[in-house]
N, C-alpha and C positions, 0 to 999 in steps of 0.2 A: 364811286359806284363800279366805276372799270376794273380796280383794285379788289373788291367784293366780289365780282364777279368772276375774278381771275381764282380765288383762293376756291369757293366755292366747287370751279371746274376743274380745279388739281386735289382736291378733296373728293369730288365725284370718281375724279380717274381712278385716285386711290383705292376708292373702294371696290371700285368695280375689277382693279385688278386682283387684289384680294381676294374677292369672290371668284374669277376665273380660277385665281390658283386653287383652291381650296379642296383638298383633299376628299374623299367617296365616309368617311367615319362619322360618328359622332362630333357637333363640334365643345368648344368648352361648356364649363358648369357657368348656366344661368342662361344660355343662349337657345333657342329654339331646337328641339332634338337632341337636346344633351344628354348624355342617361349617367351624368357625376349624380351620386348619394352623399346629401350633407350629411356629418358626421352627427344630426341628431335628430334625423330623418325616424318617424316611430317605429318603421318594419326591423327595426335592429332590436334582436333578441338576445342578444351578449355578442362578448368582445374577447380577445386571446388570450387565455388567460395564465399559459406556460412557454416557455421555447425551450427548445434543444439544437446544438450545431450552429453556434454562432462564429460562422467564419471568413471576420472582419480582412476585407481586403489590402490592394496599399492605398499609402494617402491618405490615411484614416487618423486621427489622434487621440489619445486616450480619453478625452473630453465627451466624444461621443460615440463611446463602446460602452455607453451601458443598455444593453438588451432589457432589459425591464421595462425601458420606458417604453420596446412597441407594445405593452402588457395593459390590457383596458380600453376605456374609451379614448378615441383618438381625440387631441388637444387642438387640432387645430391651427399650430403654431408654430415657430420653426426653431425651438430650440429644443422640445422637450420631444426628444427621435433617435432613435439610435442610426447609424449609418453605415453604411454594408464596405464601402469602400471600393475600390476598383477591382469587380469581377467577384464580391463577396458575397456571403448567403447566409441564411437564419432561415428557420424551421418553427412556426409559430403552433401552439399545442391550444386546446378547447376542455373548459368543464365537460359539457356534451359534444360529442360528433354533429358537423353540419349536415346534412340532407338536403337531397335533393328536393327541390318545392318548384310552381310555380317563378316563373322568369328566373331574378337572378339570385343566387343564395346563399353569398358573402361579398366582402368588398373594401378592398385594399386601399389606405391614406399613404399618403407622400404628404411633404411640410413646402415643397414649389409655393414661391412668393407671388407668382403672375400666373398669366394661362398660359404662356409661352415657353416658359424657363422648367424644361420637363425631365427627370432623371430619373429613368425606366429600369424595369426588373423584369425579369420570365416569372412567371405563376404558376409552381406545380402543386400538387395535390397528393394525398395518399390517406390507403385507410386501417395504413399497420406500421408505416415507417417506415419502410423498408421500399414496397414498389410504389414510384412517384411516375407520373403523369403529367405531362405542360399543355395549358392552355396552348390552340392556336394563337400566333400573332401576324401582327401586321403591320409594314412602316416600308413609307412612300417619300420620307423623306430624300431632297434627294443630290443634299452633298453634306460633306463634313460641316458640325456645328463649333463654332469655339466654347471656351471655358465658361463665357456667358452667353454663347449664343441662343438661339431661338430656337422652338420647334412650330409647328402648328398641327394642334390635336387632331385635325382632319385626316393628319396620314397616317392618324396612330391608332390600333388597335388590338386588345386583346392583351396589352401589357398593363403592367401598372404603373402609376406616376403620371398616366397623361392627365392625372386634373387638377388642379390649384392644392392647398393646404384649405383643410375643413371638408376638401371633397371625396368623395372615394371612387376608383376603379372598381366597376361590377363585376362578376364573374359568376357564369350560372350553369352550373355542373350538366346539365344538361348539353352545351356543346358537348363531352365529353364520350357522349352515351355511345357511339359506335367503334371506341379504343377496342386492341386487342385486347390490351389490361382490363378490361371493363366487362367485355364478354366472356371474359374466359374466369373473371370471377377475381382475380388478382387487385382490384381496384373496386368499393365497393360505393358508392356514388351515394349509398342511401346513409354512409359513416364515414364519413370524414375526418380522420383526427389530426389529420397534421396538413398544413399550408405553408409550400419551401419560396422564398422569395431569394432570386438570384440575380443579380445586379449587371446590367446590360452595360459593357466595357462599350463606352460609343465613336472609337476611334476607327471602324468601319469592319472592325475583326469580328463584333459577332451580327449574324446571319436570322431572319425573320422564317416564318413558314414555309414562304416561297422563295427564301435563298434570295431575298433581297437584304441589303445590306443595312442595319440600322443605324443609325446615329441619332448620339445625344448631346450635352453639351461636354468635350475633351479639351483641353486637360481639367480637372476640379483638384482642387487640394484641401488637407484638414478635415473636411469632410468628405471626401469623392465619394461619387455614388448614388445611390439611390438611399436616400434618407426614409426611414420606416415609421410612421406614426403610429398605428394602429392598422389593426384586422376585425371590421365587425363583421355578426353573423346573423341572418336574417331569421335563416332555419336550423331550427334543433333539432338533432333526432333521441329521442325519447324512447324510451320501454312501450312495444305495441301495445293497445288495448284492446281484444276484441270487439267486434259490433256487437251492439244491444241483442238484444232477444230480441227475434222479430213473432209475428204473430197472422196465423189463418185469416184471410180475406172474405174467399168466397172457395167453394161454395161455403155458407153460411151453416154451425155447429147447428147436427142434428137434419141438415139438407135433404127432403126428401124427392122423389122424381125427377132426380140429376140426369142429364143427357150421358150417352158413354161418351161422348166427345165433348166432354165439358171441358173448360179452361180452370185452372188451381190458380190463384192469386192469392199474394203474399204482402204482407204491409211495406214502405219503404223502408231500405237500406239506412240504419243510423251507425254511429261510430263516433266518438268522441275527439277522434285522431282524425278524421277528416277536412279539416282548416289547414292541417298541416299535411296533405295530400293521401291520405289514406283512402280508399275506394272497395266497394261491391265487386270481387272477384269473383266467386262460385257461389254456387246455392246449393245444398243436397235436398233432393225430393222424397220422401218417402208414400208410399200407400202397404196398410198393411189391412188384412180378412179382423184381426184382431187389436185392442188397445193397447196389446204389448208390446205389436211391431216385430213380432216373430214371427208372422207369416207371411211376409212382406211379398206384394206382389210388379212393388216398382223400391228401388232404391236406385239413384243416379245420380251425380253429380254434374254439373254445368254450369260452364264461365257465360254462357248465352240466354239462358231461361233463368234470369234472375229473379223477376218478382213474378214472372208468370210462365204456366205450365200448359200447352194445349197438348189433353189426351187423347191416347187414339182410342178409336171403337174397339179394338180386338186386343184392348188391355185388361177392361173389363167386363164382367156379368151383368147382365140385366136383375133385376129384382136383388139385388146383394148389398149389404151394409159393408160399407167399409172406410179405414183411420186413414187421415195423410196430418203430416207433418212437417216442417220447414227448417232447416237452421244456415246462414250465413256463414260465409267467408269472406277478410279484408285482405287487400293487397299484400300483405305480409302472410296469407294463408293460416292467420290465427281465426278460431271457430267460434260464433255464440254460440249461445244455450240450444238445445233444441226450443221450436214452439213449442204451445199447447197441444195435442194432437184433436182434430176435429173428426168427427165423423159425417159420414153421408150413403144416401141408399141410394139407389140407382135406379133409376123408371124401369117397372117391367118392359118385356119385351117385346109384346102385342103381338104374340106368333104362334097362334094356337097351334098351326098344324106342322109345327116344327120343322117348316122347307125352310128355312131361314132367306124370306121375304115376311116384311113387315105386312102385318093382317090390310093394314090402310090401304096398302099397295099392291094389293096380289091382282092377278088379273081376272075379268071377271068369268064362270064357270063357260062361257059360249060364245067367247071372243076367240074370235078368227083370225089373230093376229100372227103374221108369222113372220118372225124378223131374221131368221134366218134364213128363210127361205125354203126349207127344204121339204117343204107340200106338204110340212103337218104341224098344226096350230100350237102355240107356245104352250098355253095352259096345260097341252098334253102331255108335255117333255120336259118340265121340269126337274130338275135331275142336281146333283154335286156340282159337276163341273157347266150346268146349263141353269140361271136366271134373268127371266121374263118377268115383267112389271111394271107398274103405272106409274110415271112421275110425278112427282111431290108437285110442281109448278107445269100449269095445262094441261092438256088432254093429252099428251103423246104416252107414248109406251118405250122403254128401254131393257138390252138385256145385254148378259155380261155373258162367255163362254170360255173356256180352257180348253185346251186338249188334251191335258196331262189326265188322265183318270186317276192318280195319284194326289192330285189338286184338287182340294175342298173349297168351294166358294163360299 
């Protein structure tokens, strides 16, 4: 029992040192918070399916210099890899460009027999060949590893290789989005054609994001390096589609005693490319006098009044028929169809006496009311720049005034 007791509490210690040490990262594939993608996880959409720039480092043997094999579905295993060698590179090429989607959207396999035994590469990108881009990384480890030494994926991030074989390192173009390359248009995030994997020499020589020093397992031989299974990819980018035809809401074809401040509503936004992040960017509004849309009295476009339109009163007439119509834009700024065009008349205007105060609301012929003050009663001075009137909700009375004689109220 003493003896059980004893193993138990060098067992306990164990682990509990291992959890103090344990690095701020993801930890390995299979473990609570792990974000490793098994290699036949369903969000893989293809896998690499060309390279260019295979250049095998030292310590490499002709055995595993064949670049083909990082070409397809990753194996899972550790002999079917090509391997980069000490400080080597390859350049992995796509049927279609990857895109950027939701979370992460590709993800790089290493053929590592353990969760420990890790040999890392930098991750760049490009969307011509030419300007490439690297993932941030990170590594907290924090001394020299030997030829089979150990790592623990907690200190590891942003490379690849930190996950077993079968597993992959994620990577999701979206870190990437505030590069100068990226803004400036040089790197195009939504086309991806090329994924450059460059092999982390781990003898302390090369350097992490923050100029922290990485190590991996130093010296390997026959194979050194970072061994390359595969590259799957989650997301395609594709030929855009535009969005559907959308179609008039309200007011409803043929609409009659429409308010001039009525609301235009539009059907929802469809797009066929929307699974794979396409979105409702603009809407163009039109209203024309005519079905032809030639005498248009609104045409605007807006990334903000997408399915709806609130008009203003001094847009249009009272008593007037008139067309509006709709047509979408998706985040690629490609256009649907226009709608249908609907039509609608507009409530007169209830203003016999053409003060432009509504008849309901005028004041009455021997009301005393004088809100301005100036010792002679509203209903008498009704004027351009001077309206007096009843409010719509309770008995009070309101009036609006300018001064500009120039100004029509």
């Amino acid at each position: 029992m003493v003896i059980l007791k004893t193993v138990l509490a060098v067992l306990i210690a164990i682990l509990l040192t291992i959890n103090a040490a344990a690095g701020p990262y993801p930890p390995a594939a299979g473990q609570a918070g792990s974000t490793a993608v098994h290699k036949d996880n369903d969000d893989f959409a293809a896998w690499a399916s060309g390279y260019v720039n295979y250049l095998p480092g030292e310590d490499v043997t002709s055995t595993w210099q064949t670049p083909q094999k990082a070409l397809g579905k990753a194996e899972g295993s550790s002999t079917d890899i090509v391997s980069l060698g000490r400080g080597g590179r390859i350049t992995l090429t796509f049927d279609s460009p990857i895109t950027n989607g939701a979370g992460w959207d590709f993800a790089v396999f290493e053929n590592s027999f353990s969760d420990t035994f890790l040999e890392l590469a930098f991750v760049e990108v490009s969307s011509d060949g030419a300007t490439f881009i690297r993932f941030d990384n990170h590594s907290l480890t924090p001394a020299p590893v030997g030829g089979f030494g150990s790592l623990d994926p907690t200190d590891i991030d942003g490379l690849a290789g930190k996950y077993r074989q079968g597993y992959g390192s994620p990577f999701d173009l979206a870190d990437l989005a505030t590069r100068d390359e990226v803004i400036s248009g040089a790197v195009d995030l939504s086309a991806i054609t090329h994924v450059r994997l460059v092999d982390v020499i781990g003898d302390g020589s090369a350097l992490d994001t923050d100029g922290h020093v990485i190590y991996d397992p130093y010296p390997t031989s026959q194979s050194a390096g970072f061994d390359l299974d595969g590259v799957g990819v989650r997301y395609e980018s594709r030929a855009n589609v535009p969005p559907d035809q959308p179609h008039p809401v309200s007011p409803a074809d043929g609409a009659l005693n429409v308010a001039l401040n009525s609301t235009l509503r539009g059907s929802s936004f469809s797009d066929s490319d929307a699974p794979e992040g396409d979105f409702h960017y603009q809407t163009r509004w039109q209203i024309s006098e005519n079905a032809a849309f030639t005498a248009r009295v609104l045409d605007v476009t807006s990334p903000t009044s997408l399915t709806r339109l609130v008009l203003s009163p001094a847009l249009l007439q009272a008593g007037t028929t008139y067309f509006w119509r709709i047509r979408y834009f998706d985040s690629q700024s490609a256009a649907s169809e226009w709608s249908p065009g609907f039509s609608f008349t507009t409530a007169a205007s209830g203003d016999a006496n053409g003060n432009g105060i509504v008849d309901g609301q005028e004041l009455d012929p021997a009301s005393t009311v004088d809100l301005n003050d100036d010792g002679i009663a509203d209903v008498d001075q009704i004027t351009d720049q001077y309206k007096a009137f009843n409010t719509v909700v309770g008995a009070g009375q309101m009036a609006v005034a300018v001064a500009d004689p120039n100004v029509v109220i």
